[in-house]
N, C-alpha and C positions, 0 to 999 in steps of 0.2 A: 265914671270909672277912671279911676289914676292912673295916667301913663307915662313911661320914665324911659330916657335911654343915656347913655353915657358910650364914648369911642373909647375902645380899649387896642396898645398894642401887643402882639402876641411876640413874646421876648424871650421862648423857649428854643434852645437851639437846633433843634427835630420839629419847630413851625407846634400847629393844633395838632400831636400822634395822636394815639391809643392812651393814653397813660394820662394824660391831661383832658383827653374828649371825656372818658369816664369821670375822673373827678368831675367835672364842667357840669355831663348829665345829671348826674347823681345831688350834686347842691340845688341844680335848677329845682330838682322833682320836688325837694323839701320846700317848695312854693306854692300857692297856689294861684297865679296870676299865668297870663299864658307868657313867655318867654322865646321870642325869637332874637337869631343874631343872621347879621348882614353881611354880606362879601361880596364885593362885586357884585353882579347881578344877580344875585342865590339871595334868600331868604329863609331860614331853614329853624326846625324845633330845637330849642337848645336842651329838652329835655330826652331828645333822641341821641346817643352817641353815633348812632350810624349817619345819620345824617348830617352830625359836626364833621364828622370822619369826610364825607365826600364833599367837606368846602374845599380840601386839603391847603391851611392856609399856612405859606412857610412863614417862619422868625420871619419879624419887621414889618410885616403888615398888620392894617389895622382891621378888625371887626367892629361892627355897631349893635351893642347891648337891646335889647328893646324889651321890655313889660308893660303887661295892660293887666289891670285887676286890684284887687284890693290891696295886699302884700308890693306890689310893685317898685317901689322905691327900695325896699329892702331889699329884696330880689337880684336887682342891678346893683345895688351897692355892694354883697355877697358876691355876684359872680365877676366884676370887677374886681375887687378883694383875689380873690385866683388868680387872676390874670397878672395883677402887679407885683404877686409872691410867685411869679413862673410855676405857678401850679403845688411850688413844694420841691421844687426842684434845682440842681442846684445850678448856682449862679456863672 
């Protein structure tokens, strides 16, 4: 089973909100590989918003991407992709 992760940092100025957690959930789901991310000592589903929501991670810290599954390299390379576009938001 292929497993991938990549450090991403989160360079929205309101940290991981609502607004970005949804996007974030929402791409993970269009995956089939399981997808967690890391903070600190949290490890949590990145296809849960509620769960991105209580890393509560501000601007300038980093998260750790992780995929296991068939899709996985894709997966991380997509939800990275978000992260280095601020979600769509602006700069």
């Amino acid at each position: 089973m292929e497993e991938f992760h990549k450090t991403v940092v989160v360079q929205n100025n309101l940290g991981l909100h609502a607004r970005p957690a949804g996007k974030l959930s929402k791409e993970a789901m269009k995956f089939q590989a399981d997808i967690t991310l890391s903070y600190k000592d949290m490890e949590i589903d990145a296809k849960s918003i509620l769960d991105i929501l209580t890393l509560g991670v501000p601007k300038g810290d980093t998260v750790l991407l992780k995929a296991k599954g068939k899709d996985a390299r894709e997966a991380v390379e997509a939800l990275a992709h978000l992260f280095e576009n601020r979600f769509g938001e602006e700069r």
